[in-house]
Biopython code that builds the backbone (N, CA, C, O; Angstrom):
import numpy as np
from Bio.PDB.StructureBuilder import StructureBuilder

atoms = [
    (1, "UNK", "N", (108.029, 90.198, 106.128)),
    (1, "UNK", "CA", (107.076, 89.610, 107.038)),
    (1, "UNK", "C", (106.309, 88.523, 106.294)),
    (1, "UNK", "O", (105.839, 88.635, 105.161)),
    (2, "UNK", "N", (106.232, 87.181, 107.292)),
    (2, "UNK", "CA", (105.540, 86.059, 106.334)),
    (2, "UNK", "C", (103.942, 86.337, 106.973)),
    (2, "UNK", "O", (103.864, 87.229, 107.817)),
    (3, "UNK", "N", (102.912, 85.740, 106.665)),
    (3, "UNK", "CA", (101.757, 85.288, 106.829)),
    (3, "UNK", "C", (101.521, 84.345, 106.438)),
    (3, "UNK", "O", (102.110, 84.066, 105.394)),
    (4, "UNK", "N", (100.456, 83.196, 107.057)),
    (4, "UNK", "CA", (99.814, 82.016, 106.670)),
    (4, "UNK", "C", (98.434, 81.969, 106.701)),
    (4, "UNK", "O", (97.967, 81.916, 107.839)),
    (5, "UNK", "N", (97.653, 81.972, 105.802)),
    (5, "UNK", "CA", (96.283, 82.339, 105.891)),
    (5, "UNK", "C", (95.765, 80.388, 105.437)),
    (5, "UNK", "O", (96.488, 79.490, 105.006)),
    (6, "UNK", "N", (94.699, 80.378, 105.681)),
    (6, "UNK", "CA", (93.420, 79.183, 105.243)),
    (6, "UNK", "C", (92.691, 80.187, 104.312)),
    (6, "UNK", "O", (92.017, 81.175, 104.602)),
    (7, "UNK", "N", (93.031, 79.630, 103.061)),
    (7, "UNK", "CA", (92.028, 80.407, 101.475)),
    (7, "UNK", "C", (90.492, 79.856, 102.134)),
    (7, "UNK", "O", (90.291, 78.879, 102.855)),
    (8, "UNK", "N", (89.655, 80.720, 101.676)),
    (8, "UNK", "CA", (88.134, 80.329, 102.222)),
    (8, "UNK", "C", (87.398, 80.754, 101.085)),
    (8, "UNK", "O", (86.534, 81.605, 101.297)),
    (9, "UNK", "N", (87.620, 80.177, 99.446)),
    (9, "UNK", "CA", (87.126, 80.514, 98.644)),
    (9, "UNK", "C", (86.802, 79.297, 97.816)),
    (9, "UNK", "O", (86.181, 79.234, 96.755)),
    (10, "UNK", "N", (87.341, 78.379, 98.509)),
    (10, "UNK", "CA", (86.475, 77.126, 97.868)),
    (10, "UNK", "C", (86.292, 75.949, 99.475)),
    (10, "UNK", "O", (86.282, 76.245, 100.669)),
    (11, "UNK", "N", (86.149, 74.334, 98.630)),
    (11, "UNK", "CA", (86.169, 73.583, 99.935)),
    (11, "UNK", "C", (87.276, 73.244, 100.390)),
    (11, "UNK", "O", (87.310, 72.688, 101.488)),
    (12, "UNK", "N", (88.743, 73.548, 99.498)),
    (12, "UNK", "CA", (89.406, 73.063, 99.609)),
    (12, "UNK", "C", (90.413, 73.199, 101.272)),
    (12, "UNK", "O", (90.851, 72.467, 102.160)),
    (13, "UNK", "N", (90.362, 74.640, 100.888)),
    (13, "UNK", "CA", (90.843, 74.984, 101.993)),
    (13, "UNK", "C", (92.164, 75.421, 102.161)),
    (13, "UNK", "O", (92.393, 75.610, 103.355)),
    (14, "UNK", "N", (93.237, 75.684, 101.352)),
    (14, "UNK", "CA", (94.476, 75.811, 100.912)),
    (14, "UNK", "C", (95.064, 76.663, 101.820)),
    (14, "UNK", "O", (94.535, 77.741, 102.093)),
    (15, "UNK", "N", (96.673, 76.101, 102.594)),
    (15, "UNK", "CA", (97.192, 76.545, 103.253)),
    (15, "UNK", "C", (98.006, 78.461, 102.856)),
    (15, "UNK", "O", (99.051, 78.713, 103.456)),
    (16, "UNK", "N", (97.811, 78.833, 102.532)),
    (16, "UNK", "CA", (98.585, 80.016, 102.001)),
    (16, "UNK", "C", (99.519, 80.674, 102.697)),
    (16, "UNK", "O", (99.185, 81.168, 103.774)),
    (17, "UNK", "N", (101.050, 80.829, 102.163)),
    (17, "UNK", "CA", (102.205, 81.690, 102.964)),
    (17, "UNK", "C", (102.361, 82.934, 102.153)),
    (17, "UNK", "O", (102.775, 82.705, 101.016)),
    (18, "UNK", "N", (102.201, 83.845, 102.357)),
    (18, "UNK", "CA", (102.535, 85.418, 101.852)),
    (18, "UNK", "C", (103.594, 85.867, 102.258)),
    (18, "UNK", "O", (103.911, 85.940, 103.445)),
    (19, "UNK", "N", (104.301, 86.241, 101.251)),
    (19, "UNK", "CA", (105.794, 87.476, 101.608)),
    (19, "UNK", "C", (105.284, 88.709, 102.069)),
    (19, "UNK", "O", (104.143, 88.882, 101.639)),
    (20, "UNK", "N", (105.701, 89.657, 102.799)),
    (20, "UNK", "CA", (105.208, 90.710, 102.356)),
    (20, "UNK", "C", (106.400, 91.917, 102.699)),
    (20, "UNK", "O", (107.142, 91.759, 103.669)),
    (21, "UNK", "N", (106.509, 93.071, 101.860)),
    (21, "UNK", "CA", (107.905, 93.688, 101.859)),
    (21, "UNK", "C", (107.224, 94.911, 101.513)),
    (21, "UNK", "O", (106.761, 95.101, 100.388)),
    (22, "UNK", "N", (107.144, 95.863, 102.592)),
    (22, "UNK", "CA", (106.469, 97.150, 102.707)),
    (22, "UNK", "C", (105.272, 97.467, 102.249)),
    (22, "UNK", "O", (104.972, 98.381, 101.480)),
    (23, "UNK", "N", (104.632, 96.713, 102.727)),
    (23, "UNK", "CA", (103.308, 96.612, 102.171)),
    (23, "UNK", "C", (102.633, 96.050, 101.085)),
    (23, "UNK", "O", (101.492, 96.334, 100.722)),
    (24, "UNK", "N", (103.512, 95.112, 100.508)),
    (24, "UNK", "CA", (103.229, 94.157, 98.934)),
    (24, "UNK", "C", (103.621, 93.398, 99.177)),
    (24, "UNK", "O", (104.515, 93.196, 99.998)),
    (25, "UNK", "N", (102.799, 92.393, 98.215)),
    (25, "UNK", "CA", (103.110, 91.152, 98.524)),
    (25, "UNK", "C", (104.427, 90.632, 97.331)),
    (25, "UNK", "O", (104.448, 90.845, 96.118)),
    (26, "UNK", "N", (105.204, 90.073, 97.980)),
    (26, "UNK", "CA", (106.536, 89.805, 97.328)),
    (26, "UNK", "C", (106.612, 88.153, 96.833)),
    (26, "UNK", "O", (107.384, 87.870, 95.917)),
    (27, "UNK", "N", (105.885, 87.214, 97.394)),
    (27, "UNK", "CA", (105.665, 86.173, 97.089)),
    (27, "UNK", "C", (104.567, 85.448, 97.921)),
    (27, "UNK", "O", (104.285, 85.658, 99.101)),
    (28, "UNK", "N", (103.951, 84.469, 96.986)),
    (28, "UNK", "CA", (102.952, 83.926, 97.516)),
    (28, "UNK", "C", (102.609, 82.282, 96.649)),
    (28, "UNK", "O", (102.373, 82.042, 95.465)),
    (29, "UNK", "N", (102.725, 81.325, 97.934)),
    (29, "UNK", "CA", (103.009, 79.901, 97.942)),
    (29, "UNK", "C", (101.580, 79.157, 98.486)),
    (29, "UNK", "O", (100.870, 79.665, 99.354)),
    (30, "UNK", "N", (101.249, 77.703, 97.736)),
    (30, "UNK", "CA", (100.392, 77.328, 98.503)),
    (30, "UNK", "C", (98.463, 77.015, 97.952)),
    (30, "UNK", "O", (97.544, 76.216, 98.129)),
    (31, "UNK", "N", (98.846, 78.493, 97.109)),
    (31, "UNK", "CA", (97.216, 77.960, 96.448)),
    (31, "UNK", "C", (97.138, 77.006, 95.245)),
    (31, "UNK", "O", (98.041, 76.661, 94.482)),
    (32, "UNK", "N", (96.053, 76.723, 95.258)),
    (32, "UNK", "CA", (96.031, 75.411, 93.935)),
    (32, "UNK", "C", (95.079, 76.008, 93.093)),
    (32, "UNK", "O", (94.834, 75.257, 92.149)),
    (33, "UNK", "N", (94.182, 77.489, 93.040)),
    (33, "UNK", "CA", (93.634, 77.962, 91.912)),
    (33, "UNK", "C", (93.653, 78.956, 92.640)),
    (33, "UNK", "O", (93.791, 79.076, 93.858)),
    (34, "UNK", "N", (93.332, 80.522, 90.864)),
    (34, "UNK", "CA", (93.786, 81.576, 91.010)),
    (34, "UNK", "C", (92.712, 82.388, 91.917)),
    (34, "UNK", "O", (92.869, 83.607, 91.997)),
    (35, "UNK", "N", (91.384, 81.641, 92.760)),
    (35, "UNK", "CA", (90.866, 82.532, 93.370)),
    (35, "UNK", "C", (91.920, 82.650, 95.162)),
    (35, "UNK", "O", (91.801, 83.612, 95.921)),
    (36, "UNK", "N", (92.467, 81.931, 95.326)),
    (36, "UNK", "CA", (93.053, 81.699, 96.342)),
    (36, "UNK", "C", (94.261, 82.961, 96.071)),
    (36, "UNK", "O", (94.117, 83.907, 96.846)),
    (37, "UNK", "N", (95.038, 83.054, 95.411)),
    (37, "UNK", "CA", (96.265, 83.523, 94.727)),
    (37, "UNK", "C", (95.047, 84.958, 94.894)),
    (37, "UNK", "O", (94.981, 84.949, 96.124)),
    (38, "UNK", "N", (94.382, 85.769, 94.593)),
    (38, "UNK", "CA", (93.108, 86.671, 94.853)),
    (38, "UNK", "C", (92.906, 87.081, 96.399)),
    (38, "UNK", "O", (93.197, 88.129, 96.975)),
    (39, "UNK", "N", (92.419, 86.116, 96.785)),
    (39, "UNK", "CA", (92.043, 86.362, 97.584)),
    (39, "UNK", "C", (93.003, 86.428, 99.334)),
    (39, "UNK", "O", (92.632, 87.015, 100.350)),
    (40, "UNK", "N", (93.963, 85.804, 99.176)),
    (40, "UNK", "CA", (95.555, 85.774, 100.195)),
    (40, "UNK", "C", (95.679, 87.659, 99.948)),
    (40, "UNK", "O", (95.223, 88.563, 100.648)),
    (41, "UNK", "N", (96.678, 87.726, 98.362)),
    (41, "UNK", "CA", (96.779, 89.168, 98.063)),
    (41, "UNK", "C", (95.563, 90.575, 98.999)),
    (41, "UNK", "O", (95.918, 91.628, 99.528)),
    (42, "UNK", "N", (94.575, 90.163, 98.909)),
    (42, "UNK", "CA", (93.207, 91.348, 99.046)),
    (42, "UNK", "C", (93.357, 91.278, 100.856)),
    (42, "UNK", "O", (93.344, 92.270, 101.585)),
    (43, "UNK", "N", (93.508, 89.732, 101.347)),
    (43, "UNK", "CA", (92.972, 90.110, 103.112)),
    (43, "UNK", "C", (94.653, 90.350, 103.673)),
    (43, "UNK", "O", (94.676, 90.502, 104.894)),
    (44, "UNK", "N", (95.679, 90.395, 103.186)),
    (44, "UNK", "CA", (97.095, 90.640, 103.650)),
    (44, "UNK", "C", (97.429, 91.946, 103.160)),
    (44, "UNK", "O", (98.412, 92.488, 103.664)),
    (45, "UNK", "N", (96.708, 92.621, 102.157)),
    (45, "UNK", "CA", (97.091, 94.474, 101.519)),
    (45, "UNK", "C", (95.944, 95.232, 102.519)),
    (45, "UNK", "O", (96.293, 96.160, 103.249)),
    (46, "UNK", "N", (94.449, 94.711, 102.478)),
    (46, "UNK", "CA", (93.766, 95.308, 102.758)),
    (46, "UNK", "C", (92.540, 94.674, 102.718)),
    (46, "UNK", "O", (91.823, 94.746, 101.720)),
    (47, "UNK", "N", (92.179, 93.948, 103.891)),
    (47, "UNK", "CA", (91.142, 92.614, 104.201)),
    (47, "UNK", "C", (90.021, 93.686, 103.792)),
    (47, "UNK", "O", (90.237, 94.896, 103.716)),
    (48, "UNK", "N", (88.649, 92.989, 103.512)),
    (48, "UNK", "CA", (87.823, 93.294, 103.253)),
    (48, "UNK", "C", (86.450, 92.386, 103.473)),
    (48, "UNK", "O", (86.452, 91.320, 102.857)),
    (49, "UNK", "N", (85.099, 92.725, 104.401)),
    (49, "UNK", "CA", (84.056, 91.979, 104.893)),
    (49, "UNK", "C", (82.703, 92.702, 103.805)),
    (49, "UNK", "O", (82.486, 93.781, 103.253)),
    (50, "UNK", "N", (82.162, 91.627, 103.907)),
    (50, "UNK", "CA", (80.575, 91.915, 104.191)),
    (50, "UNK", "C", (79.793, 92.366, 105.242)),
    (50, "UNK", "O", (79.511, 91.380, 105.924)),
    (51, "UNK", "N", (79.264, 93.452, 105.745)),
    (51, "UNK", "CA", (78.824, 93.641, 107.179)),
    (51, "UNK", "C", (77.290, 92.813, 107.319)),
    (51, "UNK", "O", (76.583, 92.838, 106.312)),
    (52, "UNK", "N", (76.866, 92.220, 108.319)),
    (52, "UNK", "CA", (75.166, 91.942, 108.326)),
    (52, "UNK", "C", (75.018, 92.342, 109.967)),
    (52, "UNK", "O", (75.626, 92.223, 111.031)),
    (53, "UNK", "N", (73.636, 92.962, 109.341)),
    (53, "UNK", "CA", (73.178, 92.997, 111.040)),
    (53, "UNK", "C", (71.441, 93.315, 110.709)),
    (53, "UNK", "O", (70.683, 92.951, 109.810)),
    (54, "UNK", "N", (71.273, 94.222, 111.992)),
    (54, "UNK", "CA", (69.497, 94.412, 111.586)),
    (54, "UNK", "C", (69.311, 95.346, 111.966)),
    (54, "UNK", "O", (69.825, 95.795, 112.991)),
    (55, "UNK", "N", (68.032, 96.265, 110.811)),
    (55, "UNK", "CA", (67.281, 97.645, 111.084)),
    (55, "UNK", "C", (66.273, 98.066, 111.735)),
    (55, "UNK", "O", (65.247, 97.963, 111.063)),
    (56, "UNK", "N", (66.151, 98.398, 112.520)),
    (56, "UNK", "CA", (64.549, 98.723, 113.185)),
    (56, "UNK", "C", (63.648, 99.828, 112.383)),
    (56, "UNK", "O", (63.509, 100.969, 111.941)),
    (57, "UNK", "N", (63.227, 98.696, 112.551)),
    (57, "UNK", "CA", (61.551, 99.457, 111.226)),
    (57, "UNK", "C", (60.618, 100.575, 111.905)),
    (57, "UNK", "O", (60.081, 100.336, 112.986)),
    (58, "UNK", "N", (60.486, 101.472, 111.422)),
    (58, "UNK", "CA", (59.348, 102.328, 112.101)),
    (58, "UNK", "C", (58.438, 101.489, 113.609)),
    (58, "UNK", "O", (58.501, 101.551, 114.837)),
    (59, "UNK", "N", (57.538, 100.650, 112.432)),
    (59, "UNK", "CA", (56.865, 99.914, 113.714)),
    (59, "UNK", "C", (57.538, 99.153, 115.084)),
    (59, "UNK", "O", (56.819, 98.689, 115.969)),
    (60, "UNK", "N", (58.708, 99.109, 115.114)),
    (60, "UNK", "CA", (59.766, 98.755, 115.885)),
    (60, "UNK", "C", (60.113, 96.850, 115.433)),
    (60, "UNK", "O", (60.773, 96.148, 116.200)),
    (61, "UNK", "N", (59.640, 96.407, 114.355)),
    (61, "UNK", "CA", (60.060, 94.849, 113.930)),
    (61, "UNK", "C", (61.747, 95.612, 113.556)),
    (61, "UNK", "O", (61.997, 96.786, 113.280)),
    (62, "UNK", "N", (62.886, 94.185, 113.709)),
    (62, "UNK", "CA", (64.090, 94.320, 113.127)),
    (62, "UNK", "C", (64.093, 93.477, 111.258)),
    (62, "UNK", "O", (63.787, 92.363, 110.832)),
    (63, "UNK", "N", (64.473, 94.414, 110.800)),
    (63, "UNK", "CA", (64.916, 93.951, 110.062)),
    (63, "UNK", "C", (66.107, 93.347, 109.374)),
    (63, "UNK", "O", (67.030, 94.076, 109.735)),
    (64, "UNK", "N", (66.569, 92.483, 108.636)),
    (64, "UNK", "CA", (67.828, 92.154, 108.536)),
    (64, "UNK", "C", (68.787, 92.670, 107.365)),
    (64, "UNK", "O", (68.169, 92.700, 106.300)),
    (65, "UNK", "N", (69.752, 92.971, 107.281)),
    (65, "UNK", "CA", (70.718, 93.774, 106.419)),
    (65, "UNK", "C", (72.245, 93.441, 105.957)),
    (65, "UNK", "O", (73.021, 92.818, 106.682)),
    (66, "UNK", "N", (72.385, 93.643, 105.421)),
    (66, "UNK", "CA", (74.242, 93.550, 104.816)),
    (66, "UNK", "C", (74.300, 94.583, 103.438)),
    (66, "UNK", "O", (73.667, 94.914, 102.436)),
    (67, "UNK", "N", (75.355, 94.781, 104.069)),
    (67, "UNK", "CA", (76.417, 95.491, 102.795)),
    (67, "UNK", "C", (76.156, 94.430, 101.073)),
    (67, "UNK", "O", (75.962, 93.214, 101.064)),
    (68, "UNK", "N", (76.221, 95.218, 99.958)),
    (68, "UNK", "CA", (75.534, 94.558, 98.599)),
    (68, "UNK", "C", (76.864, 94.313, 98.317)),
    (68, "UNK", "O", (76.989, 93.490, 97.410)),
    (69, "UNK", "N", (78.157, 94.834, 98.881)),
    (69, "UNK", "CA", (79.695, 94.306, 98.696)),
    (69, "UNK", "C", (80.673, 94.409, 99.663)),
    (69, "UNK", "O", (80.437, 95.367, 100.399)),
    (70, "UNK", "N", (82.100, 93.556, 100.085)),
    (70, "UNK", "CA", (82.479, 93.700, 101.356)),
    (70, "UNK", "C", (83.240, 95.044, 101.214)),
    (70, "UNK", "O", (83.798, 95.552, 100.242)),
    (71, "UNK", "N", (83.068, 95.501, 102.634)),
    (71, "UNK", "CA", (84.033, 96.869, 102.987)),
    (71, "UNK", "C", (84.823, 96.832, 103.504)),
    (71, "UNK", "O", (84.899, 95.805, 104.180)),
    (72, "UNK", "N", (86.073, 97.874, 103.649)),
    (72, "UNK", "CA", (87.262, 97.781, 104.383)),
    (72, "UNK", "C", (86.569, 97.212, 105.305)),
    (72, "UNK", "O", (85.367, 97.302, 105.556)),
    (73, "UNK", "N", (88.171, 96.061, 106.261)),
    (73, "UNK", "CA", (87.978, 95.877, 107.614)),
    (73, "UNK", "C", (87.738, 96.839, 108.564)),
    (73, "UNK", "O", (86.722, 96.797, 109.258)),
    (74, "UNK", "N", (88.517, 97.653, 108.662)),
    (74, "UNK", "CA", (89.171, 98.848, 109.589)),
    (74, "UNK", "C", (87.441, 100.014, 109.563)),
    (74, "UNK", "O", (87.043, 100.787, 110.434)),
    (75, "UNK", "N", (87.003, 99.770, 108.620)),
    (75, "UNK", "CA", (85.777, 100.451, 108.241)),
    (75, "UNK", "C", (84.462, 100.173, 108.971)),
    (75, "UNK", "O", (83.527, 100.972, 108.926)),
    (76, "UNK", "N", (84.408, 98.876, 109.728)),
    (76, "UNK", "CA", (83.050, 98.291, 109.790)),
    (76, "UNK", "C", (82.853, 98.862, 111.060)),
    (76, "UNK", "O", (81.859, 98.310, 111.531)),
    (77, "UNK", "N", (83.294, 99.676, 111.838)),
    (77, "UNK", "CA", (82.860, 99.979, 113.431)),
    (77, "UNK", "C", (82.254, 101.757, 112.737)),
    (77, "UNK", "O", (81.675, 102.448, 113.574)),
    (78, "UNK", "N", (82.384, 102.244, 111.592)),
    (78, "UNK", "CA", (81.831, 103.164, 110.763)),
    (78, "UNK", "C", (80.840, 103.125, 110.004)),
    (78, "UNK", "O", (80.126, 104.109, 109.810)),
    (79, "UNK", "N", (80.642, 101.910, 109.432)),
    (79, "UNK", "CA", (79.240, 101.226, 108.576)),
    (79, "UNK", "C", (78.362, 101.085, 110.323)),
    (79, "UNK", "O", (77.372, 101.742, 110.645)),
    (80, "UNK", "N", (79.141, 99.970, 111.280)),
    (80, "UNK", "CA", (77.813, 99.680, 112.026)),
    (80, "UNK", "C", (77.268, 101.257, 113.045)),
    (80, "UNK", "O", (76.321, 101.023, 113.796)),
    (81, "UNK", "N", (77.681, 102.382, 113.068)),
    (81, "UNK", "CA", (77.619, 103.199, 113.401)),
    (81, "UNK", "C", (76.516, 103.809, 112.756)),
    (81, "UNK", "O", (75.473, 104.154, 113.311)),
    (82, "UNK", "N", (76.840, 103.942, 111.379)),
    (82, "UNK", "CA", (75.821, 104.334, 110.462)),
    (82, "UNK", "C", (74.161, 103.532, 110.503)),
    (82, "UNK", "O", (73.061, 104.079, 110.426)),
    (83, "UNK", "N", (74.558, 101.789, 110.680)),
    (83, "UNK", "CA", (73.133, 101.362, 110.170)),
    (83, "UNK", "C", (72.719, 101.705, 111.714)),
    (83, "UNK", "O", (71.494, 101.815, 111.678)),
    (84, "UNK", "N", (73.129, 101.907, 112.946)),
    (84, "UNK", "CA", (72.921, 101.889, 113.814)),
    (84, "UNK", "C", (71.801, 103.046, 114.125)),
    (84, "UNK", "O", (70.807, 102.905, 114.837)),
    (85, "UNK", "N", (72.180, 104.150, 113.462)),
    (85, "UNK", "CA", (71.408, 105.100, 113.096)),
    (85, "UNK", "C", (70.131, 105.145, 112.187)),
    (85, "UNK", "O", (69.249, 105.986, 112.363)),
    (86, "UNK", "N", (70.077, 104.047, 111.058)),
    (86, "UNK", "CA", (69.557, 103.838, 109.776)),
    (86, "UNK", "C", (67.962, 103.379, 110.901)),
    (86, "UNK", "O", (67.980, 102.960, 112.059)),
    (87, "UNK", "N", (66.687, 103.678, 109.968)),
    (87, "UNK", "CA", (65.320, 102.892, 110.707)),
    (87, "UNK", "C", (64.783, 103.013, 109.083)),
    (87, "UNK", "O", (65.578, 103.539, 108.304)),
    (88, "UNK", "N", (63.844, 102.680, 108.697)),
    (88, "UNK", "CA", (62.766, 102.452, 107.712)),
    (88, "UNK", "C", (61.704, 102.292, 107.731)),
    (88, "UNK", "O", (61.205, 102.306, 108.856)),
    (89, "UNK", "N", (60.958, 102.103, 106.789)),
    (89, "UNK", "CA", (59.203, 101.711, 106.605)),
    (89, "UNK", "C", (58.873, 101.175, 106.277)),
    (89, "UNK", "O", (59.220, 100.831, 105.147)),
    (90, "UNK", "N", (57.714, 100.475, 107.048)),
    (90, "UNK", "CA", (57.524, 99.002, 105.897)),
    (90, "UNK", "C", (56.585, 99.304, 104.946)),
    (90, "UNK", "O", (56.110, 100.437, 104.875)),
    (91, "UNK", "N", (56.197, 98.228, 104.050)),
    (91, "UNK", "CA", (56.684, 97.326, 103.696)),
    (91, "UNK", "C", (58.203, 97.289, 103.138)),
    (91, "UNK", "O", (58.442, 98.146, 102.287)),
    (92, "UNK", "N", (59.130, 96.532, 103.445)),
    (92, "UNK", "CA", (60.425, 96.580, 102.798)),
    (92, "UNK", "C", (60.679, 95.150, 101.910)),
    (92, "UNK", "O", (60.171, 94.099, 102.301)),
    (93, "UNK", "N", (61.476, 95.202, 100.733)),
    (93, "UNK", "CA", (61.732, 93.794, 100.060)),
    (93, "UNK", "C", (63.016, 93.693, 99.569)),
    (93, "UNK", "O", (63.921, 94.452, 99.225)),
    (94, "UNK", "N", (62.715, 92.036, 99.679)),
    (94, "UNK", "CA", (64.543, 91.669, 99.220)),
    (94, "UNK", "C", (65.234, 92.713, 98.230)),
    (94, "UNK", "O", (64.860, 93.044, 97.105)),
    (95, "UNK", "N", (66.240, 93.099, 98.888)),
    (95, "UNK", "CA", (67.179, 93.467, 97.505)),
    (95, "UNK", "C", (66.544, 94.962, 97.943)),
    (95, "UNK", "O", (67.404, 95.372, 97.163)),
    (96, "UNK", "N", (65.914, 96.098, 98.405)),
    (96, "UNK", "CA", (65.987, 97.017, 98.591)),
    (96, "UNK", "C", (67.004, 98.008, 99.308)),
    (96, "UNK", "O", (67.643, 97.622, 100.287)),
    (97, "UNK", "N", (67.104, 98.959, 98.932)),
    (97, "UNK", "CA", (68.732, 99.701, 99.371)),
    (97, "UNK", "C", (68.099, 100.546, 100.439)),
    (97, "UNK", "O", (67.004, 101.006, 100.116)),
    (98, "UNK", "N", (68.597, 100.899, 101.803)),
    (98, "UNK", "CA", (68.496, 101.415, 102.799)),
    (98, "UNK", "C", (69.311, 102.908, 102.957)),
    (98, "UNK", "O", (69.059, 103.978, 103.511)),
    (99, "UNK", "N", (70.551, 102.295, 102.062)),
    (99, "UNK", "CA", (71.248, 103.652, 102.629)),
    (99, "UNK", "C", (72.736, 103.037, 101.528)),
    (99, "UNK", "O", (73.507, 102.079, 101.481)),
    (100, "UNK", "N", (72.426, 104.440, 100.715)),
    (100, "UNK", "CA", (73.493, 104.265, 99.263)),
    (100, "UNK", "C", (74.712, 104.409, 99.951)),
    (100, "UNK", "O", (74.820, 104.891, 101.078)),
    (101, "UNK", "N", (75.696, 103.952, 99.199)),
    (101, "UNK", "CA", (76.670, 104.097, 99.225)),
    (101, "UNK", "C", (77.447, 104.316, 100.961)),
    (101, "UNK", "O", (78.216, 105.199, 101.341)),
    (102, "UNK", "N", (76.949, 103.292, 101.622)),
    (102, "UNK", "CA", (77.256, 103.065, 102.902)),
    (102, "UNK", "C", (78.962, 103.378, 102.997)),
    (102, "UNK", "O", (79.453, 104.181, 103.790)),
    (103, "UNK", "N", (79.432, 102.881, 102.397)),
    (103, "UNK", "CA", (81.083, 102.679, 102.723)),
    (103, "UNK", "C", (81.599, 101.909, 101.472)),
    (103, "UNK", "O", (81.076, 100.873, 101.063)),
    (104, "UNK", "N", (82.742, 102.554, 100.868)),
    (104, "UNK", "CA", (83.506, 101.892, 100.032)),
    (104, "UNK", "C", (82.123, 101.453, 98.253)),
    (104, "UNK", "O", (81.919, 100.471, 97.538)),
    (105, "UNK", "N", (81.610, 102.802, 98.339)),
    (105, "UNK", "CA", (81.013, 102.091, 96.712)),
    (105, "UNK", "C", (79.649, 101.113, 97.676)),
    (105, "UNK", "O", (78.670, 101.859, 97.638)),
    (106, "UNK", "N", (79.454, 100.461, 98.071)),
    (106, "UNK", "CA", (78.449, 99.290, 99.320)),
    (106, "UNK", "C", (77.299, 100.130, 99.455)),
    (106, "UNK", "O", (77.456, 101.281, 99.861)),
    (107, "UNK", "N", (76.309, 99.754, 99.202)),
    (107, "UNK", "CA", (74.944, 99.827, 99.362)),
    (107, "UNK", "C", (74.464, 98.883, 100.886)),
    (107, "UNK", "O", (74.716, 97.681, 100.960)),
    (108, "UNK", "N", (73.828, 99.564, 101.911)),
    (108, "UNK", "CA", (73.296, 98.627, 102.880)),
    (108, "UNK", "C", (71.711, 98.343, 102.232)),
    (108, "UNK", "O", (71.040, 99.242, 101.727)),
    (109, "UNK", "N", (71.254, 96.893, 102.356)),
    (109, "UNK", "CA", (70.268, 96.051, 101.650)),
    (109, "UNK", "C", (69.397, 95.524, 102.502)),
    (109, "UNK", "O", (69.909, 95.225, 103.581)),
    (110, "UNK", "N", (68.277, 95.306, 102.403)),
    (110, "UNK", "CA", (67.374, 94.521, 102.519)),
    (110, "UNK", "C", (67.650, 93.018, 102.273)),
    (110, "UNK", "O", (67.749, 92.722, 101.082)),
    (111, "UNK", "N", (67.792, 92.027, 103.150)),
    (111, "UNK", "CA", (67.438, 90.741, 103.324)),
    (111, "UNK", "C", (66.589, 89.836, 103.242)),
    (111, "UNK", "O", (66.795, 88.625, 103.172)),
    (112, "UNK", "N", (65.485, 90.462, 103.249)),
    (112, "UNK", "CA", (64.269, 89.409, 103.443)),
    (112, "UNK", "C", (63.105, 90.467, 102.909)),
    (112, "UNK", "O", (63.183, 91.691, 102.812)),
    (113, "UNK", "N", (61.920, 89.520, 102.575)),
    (113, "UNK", "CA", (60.694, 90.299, 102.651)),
    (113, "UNK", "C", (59.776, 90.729, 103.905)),
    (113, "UNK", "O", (59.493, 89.820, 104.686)),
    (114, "UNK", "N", (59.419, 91.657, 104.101)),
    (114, "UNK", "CA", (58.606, 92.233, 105.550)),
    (114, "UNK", "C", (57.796, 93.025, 105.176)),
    (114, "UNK", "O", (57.070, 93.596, 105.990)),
]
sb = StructureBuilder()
sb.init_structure("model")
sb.init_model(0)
sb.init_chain("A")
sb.init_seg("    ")
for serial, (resi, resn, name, xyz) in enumerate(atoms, 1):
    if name == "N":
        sb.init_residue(resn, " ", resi, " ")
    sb.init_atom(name, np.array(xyz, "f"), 0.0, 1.0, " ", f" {name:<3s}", serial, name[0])
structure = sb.get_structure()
């Protein structure tokens, strides 16, 4: 099975064709540096996002959130389930963790100061 992906790891933009032969990649054409050649391999074995969305704070303000690393694709209707559930207290600040180890190793985070 072929695939053609657009690399989205620089500006360039590099067309990418992937082999793929039971689940590996068997060849791969197209990138012009090795984050591309990275990153084709990772979303054709087993894509992987950043989730963002927002928490409702005790006082009922939203707050805003993402995963501290991306998680399985197939995973994120399980993360947004979870923050869906998730509320907090303020004061909250950048870079504070909401809820360890959300999915896949991923910490859900604090965005902003409130």
């Amino acid at each position: 099975m072929k695939r053609t992906l657009t690399c989205i790891e620089c500006p360039i933009g590099c067309e990418i064709e992937v082999e793929l032969e039971d689940g590996k990649v068997v060849s791969l054409t197209g990138n012009s540096c090795p984050r591309g050649k990275i990153y084709a391999e990772a979303e054709v074995v087993c894509p992987k996002r950043v989730v963002t969305s927002t928490v409702r704070a005790e006082n009922g303000e939203m707050i805003p959130v993402k995963t501290d690393k991306p998680v399985r694709k197939d995973a994120i209707f399980e993360v947004m389930q979870k923050i869906n559930q998730t509320t907090c207290k303020m004061p909250v600040a950048l870079g504070d963790i909401l809820v360890e180890n959300i999915c896949d190793d991923a910490n859900l985070i604090v965005t902003g100061n409130f």
